[in-house]
MARDOSE-35583 format. One line per field, with one value per residue: x, y, z of N, C-alpha, C, O, CB in turn. Coordinates in nm, 4 decimals. Glycine has a CB too. Example, Ala and Ser with C-alpha at 12.3 -4.5 7.8 and 13.67 -1.06 7.14 Angstrom:
<sites>
nxx: [1.3190,1.2850] $
nyy: [-0.5690,-0.2250] $
nzz: [0.7800,0.7080] $
caxx: [1.2300,1.3670] $
cayy: [-0.4500,-0.1060] $
cazz: [0.7800,0.7140] $
cxx: [1.3200,1.2900] $
cyy: [-0.3300,0.0030] $
czz: [0.7800,0.7870] $
oxx: [1.4236,1.3409] $
oyy: [-0.3319,0.1138] $
ozz: [0.8465,0.8039] $
cbxx: [1.1308,1.4084] $
cbyy: [-0.4473,-0.0598] $
cbzz: [0.9046,0.5725] $
</sites>
This chain:
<sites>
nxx: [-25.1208,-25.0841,-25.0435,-24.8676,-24.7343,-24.4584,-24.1832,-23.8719,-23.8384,-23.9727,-23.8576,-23.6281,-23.7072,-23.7985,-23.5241,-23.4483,-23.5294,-23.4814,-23.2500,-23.4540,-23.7248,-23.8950,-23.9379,-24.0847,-24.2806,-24.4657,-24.3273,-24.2001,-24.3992,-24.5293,-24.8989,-24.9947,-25.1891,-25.1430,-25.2604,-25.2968,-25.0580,-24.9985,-25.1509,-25.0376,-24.8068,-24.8507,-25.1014,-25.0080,-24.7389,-24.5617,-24.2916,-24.0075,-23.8536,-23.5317,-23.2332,-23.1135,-22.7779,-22.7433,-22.6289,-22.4585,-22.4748,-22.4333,-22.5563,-22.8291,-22.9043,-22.9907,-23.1665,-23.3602,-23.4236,-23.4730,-23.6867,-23.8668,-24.2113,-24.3580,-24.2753,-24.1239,-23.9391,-23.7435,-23.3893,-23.2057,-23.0794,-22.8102,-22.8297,-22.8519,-22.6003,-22.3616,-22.3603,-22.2984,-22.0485] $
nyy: [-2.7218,-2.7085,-2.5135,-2.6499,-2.7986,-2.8202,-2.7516,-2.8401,-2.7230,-2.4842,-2.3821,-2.3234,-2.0949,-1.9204,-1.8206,-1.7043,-1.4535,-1.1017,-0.8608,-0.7886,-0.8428,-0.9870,-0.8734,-0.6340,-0.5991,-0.4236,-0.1998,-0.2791,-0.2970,-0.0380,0.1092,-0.1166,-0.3267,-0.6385,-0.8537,-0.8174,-0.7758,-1.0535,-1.2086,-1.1387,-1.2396,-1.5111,-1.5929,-1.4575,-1.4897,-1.2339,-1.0763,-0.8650,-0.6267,-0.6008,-0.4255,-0.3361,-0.4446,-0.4222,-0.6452,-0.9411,-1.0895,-1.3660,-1.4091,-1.2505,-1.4770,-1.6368,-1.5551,-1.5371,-1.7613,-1.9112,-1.8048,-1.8572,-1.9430,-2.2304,-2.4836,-2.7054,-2.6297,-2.4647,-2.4211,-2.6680,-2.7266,-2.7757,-2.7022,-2.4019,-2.3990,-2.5020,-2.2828,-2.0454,-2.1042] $
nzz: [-13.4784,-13.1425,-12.8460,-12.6685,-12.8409,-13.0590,-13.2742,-13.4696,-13.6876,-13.6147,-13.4017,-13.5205,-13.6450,-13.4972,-13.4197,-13.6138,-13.5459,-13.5511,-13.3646,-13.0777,-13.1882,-13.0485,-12.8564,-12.9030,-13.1236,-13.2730,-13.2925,-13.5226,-13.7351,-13.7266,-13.6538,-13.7224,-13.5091,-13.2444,-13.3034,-13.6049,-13.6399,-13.6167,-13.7623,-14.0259,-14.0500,-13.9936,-14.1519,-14.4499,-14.4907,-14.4124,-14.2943,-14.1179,-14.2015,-14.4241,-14.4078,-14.7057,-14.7405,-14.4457,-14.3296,-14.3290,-14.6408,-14.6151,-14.3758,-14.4021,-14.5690,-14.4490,-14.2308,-14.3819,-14.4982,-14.2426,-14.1543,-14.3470,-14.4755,-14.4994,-14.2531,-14.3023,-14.4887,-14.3011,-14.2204,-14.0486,-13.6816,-13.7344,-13.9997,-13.9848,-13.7633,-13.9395,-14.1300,-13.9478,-13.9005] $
caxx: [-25.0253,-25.1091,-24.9206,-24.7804,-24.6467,-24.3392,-24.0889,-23.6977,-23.8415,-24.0490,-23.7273,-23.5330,-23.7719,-23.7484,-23.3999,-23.4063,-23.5952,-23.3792,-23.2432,-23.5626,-23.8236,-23.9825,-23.9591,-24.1148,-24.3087,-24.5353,-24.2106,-24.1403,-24.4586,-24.6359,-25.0195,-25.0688,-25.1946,-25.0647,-25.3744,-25.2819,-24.9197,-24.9772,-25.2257,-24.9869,-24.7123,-24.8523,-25.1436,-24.9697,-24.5681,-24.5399,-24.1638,-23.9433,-23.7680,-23.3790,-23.2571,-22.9795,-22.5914,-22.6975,-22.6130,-22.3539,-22.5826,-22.5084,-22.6575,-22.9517,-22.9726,-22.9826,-23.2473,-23.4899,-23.4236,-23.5249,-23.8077,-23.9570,-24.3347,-24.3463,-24.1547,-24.0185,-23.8472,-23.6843,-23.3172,-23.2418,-22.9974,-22.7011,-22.7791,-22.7285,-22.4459,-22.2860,-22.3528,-22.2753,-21.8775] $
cayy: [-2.7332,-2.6904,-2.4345,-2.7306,-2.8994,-2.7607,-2.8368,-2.8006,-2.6219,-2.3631,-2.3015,-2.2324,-1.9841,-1.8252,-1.8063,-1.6034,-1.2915,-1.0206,-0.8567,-0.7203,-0.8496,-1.0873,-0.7574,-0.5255,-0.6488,-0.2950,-0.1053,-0.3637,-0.2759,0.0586,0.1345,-0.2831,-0.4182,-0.7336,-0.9908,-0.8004,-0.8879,-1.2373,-1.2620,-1.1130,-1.3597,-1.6596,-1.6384,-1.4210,-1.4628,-1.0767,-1.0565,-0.7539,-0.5517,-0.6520,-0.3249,-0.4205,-0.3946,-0.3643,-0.7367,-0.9779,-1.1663,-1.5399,-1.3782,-1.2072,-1.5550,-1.7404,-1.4992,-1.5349,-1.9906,-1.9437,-1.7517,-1.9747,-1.9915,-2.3769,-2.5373,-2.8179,-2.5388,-2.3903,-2.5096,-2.7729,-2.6614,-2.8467,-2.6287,-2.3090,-2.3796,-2.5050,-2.1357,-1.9472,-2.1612] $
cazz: [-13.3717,-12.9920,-12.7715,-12.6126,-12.9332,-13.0966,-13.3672,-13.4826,-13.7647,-13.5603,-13.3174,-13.6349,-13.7184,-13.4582,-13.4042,-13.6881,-13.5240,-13.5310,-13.1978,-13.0117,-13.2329,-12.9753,-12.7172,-12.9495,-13.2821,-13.2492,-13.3200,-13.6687,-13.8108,-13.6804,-13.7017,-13.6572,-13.3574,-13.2611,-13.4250,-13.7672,-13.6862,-13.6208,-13.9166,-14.1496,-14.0743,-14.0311,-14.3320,-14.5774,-14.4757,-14.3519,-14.2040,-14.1008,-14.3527,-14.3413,-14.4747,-14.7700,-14.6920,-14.3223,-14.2750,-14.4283,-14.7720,-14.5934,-14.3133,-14.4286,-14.6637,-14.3536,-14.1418,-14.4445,-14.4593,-14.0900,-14.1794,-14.4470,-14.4502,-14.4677,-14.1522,-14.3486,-14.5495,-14.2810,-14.1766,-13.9372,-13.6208,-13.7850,-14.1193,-13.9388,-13.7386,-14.0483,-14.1543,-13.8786,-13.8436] $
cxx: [-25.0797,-25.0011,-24.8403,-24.6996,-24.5136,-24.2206,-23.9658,-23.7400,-23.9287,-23.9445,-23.6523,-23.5828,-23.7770,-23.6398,-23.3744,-23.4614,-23.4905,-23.3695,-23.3793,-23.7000,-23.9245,-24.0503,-24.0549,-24.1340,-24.3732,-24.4922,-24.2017,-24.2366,-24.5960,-24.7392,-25.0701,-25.0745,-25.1412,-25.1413,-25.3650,-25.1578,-24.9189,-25.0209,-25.1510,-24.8886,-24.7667,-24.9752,-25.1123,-24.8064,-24.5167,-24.4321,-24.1190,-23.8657,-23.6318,-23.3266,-23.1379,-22.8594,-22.6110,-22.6280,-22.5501,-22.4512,-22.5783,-22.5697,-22.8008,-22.9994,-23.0673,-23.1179,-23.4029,-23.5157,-23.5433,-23.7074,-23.9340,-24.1285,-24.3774,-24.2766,-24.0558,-23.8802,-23.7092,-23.5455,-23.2999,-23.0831,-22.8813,-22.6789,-22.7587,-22.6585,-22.3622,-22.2765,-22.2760,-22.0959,-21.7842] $
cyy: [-2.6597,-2.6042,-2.5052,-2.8100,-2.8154,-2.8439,-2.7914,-2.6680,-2.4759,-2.3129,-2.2655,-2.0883,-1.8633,-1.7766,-1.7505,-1.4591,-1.2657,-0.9805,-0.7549,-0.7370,-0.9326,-0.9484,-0.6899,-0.5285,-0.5070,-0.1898,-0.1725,-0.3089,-0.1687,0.0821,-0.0420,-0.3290,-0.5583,-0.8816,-0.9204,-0.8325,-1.0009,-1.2786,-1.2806,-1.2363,-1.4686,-1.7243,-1.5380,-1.3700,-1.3388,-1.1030,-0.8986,-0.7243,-0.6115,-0.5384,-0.3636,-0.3275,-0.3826,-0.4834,-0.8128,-1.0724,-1.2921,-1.4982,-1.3637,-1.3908,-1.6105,-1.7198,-1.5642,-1.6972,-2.0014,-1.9153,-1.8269,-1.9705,-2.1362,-2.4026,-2.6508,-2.6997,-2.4608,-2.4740,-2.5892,-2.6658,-2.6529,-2.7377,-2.4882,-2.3059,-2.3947,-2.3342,-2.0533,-2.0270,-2.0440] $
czz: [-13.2498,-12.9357,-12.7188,-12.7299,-13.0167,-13.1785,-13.3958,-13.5389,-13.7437,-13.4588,-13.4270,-13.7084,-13.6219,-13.3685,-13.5574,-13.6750,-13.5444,-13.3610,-13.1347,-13.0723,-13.1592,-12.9022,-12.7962,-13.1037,-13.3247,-13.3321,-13.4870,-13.7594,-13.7389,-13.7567,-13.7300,-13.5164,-13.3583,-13.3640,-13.5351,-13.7543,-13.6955,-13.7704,-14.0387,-14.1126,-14.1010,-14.1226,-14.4446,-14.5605,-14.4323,-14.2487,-14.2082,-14.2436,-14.3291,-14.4708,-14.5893,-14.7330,-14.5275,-14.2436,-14.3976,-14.5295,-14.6630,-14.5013,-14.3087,-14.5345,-14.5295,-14.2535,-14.2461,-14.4685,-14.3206,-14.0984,-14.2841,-14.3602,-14.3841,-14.3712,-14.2271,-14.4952,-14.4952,-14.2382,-14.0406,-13.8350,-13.6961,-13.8825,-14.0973,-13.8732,-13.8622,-14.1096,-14.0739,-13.8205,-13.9045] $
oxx: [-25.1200,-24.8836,-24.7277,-24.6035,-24.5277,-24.1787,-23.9407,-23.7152,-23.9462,-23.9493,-23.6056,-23.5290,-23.7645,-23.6559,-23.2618,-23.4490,-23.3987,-23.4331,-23.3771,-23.7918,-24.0363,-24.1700,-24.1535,-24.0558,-24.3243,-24.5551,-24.1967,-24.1907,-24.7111,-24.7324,-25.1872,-24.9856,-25.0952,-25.0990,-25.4547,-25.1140,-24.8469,-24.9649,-25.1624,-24.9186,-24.7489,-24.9790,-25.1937,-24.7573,-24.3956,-24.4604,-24.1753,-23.8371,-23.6117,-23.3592,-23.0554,-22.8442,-22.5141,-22.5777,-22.5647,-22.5177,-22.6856,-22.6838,-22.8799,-23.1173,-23.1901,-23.1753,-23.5074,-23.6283,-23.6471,-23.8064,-24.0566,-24.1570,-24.4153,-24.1739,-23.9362,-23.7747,-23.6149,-23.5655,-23.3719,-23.0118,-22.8401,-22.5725,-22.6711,-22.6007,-22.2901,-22.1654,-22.1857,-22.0431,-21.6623] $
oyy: [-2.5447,-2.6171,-2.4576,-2.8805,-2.6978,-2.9578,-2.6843,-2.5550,-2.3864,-2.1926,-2.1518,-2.0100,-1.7445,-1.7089,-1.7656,-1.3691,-1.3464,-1.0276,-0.6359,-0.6669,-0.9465,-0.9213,-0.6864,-0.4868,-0.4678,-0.1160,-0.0857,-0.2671,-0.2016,0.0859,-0.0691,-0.3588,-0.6014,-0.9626,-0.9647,-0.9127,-1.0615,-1.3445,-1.3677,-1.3413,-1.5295,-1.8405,-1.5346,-1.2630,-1.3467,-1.1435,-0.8171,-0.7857,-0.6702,-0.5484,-0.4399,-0.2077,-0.3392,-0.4657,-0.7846,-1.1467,-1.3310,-1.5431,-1.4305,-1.4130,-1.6188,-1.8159,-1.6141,-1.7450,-2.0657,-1.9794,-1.8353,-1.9867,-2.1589,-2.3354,-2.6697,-2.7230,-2.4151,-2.5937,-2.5726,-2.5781,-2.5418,-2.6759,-2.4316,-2.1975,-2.2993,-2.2835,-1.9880,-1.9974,-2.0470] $
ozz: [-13.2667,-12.9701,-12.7042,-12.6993,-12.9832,-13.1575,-13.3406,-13.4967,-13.8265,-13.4332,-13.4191,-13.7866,-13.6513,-13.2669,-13.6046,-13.7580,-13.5591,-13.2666,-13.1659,-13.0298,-13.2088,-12.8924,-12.7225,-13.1892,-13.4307,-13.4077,-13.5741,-13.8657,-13.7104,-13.8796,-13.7565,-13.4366,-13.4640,-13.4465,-13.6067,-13.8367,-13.7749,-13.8580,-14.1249,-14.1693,-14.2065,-14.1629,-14.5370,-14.5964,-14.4114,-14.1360,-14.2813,-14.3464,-14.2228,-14.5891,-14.5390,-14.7088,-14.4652,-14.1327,-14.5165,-14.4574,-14.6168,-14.5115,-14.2421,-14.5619,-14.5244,-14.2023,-14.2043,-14.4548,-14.3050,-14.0631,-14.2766,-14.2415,-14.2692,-14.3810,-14.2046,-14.5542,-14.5598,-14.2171,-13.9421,-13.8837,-13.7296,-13.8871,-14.1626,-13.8802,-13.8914,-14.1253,-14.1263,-13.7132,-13.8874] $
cbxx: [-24.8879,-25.1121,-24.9491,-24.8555,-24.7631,-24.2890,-24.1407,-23.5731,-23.8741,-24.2046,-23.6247,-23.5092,-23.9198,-23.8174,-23.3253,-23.4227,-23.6666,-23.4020,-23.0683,-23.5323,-23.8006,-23.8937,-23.8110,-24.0232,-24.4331,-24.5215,-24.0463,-24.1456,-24.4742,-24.5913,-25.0072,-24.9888,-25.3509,-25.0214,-25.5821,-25.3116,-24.8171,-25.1006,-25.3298,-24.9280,-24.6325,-24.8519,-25.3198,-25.0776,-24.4948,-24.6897,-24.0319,-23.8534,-23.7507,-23.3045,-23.2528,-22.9850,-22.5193,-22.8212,-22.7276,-22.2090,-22.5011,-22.4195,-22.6330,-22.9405,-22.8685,-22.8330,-23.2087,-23.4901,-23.1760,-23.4320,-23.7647,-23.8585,-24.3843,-24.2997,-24.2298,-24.1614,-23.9258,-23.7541,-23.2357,-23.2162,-22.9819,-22.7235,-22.8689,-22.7310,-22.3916,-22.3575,-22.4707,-22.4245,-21.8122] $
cbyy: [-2.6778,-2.8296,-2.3485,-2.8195,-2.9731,-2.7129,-2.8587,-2.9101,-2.6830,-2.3996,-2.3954,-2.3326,-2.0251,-1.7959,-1.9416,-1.6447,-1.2189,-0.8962,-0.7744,-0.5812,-0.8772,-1.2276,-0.6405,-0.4405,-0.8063,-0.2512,-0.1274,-0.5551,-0.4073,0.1761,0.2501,-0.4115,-0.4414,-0.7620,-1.0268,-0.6549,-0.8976,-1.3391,-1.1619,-0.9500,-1.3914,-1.7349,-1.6579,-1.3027,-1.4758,-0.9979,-1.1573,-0.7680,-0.3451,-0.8829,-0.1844,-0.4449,-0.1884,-0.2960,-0.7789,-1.0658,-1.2071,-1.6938,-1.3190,-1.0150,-1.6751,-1.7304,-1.3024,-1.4372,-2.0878,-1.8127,-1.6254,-2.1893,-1.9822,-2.4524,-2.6171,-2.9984,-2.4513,-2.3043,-2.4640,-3.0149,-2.7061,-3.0014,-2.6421,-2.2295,-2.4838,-2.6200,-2.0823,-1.9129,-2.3484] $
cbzz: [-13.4143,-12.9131,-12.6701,-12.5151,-13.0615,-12.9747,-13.4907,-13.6039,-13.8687,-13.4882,-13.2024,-13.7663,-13.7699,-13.4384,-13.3509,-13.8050,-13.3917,-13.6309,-13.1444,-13.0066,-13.3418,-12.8627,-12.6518,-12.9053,-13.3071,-13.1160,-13.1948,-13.6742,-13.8725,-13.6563,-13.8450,-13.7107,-13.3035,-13.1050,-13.3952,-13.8513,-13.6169,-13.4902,-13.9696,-14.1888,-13.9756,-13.8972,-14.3569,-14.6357,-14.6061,-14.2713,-14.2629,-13.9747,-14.3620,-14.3410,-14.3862,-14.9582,-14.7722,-14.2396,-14.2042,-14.3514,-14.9865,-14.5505,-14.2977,-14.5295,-14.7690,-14.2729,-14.1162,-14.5901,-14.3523,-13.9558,-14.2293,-14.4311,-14.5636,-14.5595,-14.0056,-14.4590,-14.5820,-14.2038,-14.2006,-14.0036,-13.5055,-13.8394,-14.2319,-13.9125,-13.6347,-14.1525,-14.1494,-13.7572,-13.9260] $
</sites>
C-alpha cells in the first residue's frame, strides 16, 4: 500500500488509537525511537498496553478489533457504531 492508497479497514484501525497516541507514540513506549515503533507494530503487532478495569470490556474489546493485525480483521464503520449505540 502507497501513502496515497487507503482503506476502511486501516481508518478503523486507527480510530482505535487511544487519546494522544497519534500526538505522542515516544511517551507509549519509552527507550524506542520511532522506526522501532513502527517496526514493532506493523511486523510483529506491538500495540499500547490498555491497563485492565481502566476501560469498559466492550470497549477495550472494540479498541483491540480495531487494532487487528490483518485489515480484513478489523471492523467495518457500521460494526463500531453498532458498538458504540
Amino acid at each position: 500500500m502507497t501513502t496515497r492508497e487507503t482503506s476502511a479497514a486501516a481508518a478503523a484501525a486507527s480510530s482505535g488509537a487511544p487519546p494522544g497516541y497519534a500526538a505522542a507514540p515516544l511517551q507509549l513506549y519509552p527507550g524506542l525511537n520511532m522506526f522501532q515503533i513502527m517496526s514493532g507494530v506493523s511486523e510483529r503487532g506491538m500495540r499500547p498496553e490498555i491497563v485492565a478495569g481502566s476501560i469498559p470490556k466492550r470497549l477495550e474489546d472494540l479498541v483491540r478489533a480495531c487494532w487487528a493485525q490483518r485489515p480484513q480483521d478489523r471492523p467495518t464503520f457500521a460494526e463500531i457504531d453498532a458498538v458504540l449505540e
